[in-house]
C-alpha positions, 0 to 999 in steps of 0.5 A: 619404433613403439609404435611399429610394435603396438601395430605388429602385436595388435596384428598377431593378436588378431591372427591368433584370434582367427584361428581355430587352434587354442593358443596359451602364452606364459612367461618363465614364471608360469604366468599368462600373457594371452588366451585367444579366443579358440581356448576361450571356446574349449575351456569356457573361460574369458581371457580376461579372467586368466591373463595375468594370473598363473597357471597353477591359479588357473589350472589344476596344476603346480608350478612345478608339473605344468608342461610350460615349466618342463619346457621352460626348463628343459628347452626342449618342446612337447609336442601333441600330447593327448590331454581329458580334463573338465572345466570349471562347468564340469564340461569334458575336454579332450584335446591334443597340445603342443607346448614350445619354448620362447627365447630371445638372444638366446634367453629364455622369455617364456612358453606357449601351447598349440591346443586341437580340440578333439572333444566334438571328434570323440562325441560322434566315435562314441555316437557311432558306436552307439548307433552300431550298437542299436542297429546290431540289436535290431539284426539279432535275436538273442539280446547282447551277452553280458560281457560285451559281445554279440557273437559266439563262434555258433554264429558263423553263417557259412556252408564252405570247408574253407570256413568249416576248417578256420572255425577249427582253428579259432575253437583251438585258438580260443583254448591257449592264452596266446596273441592271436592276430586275425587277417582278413579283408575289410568286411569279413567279419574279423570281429565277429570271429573274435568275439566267437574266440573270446566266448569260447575262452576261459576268459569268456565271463570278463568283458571284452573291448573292441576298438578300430585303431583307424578310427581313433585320431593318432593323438587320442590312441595313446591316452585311449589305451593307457588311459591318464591320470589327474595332473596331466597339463591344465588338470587333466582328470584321472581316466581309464584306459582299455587295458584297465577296461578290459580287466582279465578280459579281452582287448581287440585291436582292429586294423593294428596295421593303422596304429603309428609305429611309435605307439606300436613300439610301446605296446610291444614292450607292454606285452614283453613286460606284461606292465603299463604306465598310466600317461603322466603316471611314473607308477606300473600296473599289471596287464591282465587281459589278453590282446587280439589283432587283426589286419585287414591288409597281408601282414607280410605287405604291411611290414614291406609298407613299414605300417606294421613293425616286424618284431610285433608281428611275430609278437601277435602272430603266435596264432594267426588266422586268415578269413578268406575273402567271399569271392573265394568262398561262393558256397557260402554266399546263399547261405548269408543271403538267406540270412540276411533277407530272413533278418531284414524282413524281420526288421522291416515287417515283410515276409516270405522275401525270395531272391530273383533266381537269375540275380541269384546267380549274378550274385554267385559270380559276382566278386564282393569287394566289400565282402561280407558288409557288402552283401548284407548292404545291398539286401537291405537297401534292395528289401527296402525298395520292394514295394508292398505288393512284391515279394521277389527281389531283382536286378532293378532292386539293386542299389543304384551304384552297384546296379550297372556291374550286375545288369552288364553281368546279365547281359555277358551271361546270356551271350555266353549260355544263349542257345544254337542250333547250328552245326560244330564249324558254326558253333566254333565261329560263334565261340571264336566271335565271342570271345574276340568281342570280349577281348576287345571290349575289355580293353576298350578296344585296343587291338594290341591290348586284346590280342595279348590277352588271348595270347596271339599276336596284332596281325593274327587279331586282325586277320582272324576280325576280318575274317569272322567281319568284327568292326572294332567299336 
């Protein structure tokens, strides 16, 4: 029989061994009983140097606070808990951890905490962020403003009324200390509309603090908003969260839409109350700097989705801002290109670059679902491709994935516009065959498909393609 233990926990020791979760046993009084071999990696301490000691021997904690002891006592798990803290070798740790109770037979014997290290996850956002930062600073001119931004409201590239009437409406917006919630689709430059507003504000001298609520683990959000305080399982040290951060500034939160309910239940009530508590800290701090959202999806969806709460959307939605999508604006497409090939050629060291007066075109037409990120993308990958000699860029410049959309453009614009010269009844059959063909083609020639697209039925489709001699390829 002690055998047949010994073999099974020699086996769970291995498997605890293998996997890439930190676990931590203790009993009710707080001391280890194992350490594997993941947490060994993400603390920087062996398992022979903490098993048979106590937590608060180990950790910055007391026997009193740590979370082993609350689930002890309490019976109850504590599930992914976001935790900053540093080792012994002064290394940050960033982790989420889960700490359950043991019984046996009803009798409590003990706890144990599930730890993700989120560490390497939070290295590359800030690498990202750092990356972004350069490259913008290559595409501006002016050298990034004192609190934070890139952007004001002056920088908006747009020729459209549509544009013309929201930069109005940001200009008002910018002058209330309301909740501002911008909706646009992804690449239409919410950020920059918000920085605009920002530096239009009174507030324009604090700083301003943007963050992409899809980008940050869910685990991570909370902590990275309310920031924590030292004490905070396994010595958590204190740290700032973006509330703090922000000051008497701004905080943007992009994609609010991404940022679970429960966490937006809590910031419903931070901007209800005006009041926050740091994790792990029972005292309340002001909130003291204004908060602007955006959405990328129709906020009335997102709430039929159940991503974004309904009583917070008419929290933030007191001044609501839509950014309409390039496809609706073209006016305004010309005047980024321009923009663009002028910047980029500055970057690049080329000059006098002008855009294919056919391609031009295609661009017009073209219906942009990345928007605005999408266009700046494909003139900087197609400027690239020129080569030293060439100063004109054309379809077969365009990047190799978005290159087939723009060629089968070309080729439907010039059967549509080609020249005739032959009479009305001719002109009448050409237009007729046409449009037949690219029905047909469209629907990959499904005949029923195509004739309820022209609003006709099968039959007539049919007689009307034997009549003009269409073989359906």
């Amino acid at each position: 029989m002690q055998d047949d233990q010994e073999e099974r926990l020699a086996l769970l020791e291995q498997v605890l061994d293998a996997i890439y979760e930190g676990v931590i046993v203790t009993d009710t009084e707080g001391k280890i009983l194992y350490f594997n071999k993941a947490l060994e990696k993400m603390e920087g301490l062996k398992s022979s140097e903490v098993v048979g000691h106590y937590l608060s021997e180990v950790y910055q904690v007391s026997p009193k606070t740590s979370e082993h002891h609350l689930v002890v006592k309490s019976g109850k798990p504590y599930k992914e808990k976001a935790r900053t803290y540093f080792t012994a070798e002064g290394k940050e740790i960033n982790l989420a951890a889960s700490s359950y109770p043991v019984c046996k037979k009803d009798k409590m014997i003990g706890a144990f905490s599930v730890c993700r290290d989120f560490t390497r996850i939070k290295d590359l956002i800030n690498k990202n962020m750092t990356l972004h930062r350069q490259m913008q600073s290559k595409l501006e001119d002016d050298k990034p403003l004192k609190n934070g931004t890139r952007y004001r409201l002056d920088d908006f590239i747009y020729a459209s009324d549509k544009i013309d009437r929201l930069i109005n409406q940001a200009q008002k917006a910018a002058l209330t200390d309301c909740p501002v919630l911008v909706y646009g689709e992804t690449g239409t430059g919410k950020e920059v509309l918000v920085q605009g507003i920002h530096n239009a504000s009174p507030r324009g001298d604090e700083p301003f603090i943007g963050i992409n609520c899809a980008a940050i683990p869910e685990t991570l959000l909370e902590s990275t908003l309310f920031g924590t305080v030292k004490g905070a399982f396994t010595g958590a040290e204190d740290s700032l969260g973006l509330f703090q951060q922000a000051g008497r500034g701004t905080l943007f939160l992009d994609e609010i839409n991404s940022m679970p309910p429960t966490l937006q239940a809590k910031l419903l009530r931070v901007l209800q109350e005006r009041r926050y508590r740091r994790v792990g800290c029972t005292r309340e701090l002001p909130l003291e700097c204004r908060i602007v959202t955006s959405t990328n999806v129709d906020p009335y969806a997102c709430i039929e989705q159940g991503t974004l709460r309904e009583d917070i959307y008419y929290r933030f939605a007191v001044f609501t801002l839509f950014i309409p999508p390039l496809r609706e604006r073209s006016y305004d497409i010309e005047e980024l290109v321009t923009y663009f090939i002028k910047n980029f050629c500055r970057v690049y060291g080329q000059r006098d670059v002008e855009l294919d007066p056919e391609l031009k075109q295609a661009f017009l037409n073209y219906h942009w679902p990345g928007n605005v990120r999408e266009l700046q993308h494909v003139i900087e990958s197609s400027l690239v491709m020129l080569n030293p000699d060439e100063n004109k860029i054309t379809f077969e410049h365009l990047p190799s994935f978005i290159r087939p959309k723009f060629l089968q453009h070309k080729t439907q614009q010039t059967l549509k516009y080609a020249p005739v010269k032959h009479d009305l009844r001719q002109i009448i059959r050409d237009t007729e065959r046409q449009v037949i063909e690219d029905a047909l083609r469209s629907h990959e020639g499904n005949i029923t498909r195509a004739a309820r697209s022209l609003g006709i039925v099968r039959q007539n489709l049919q007689y009307r393609m034997r009549k003009l001699g269409i073989k359906n390829q």
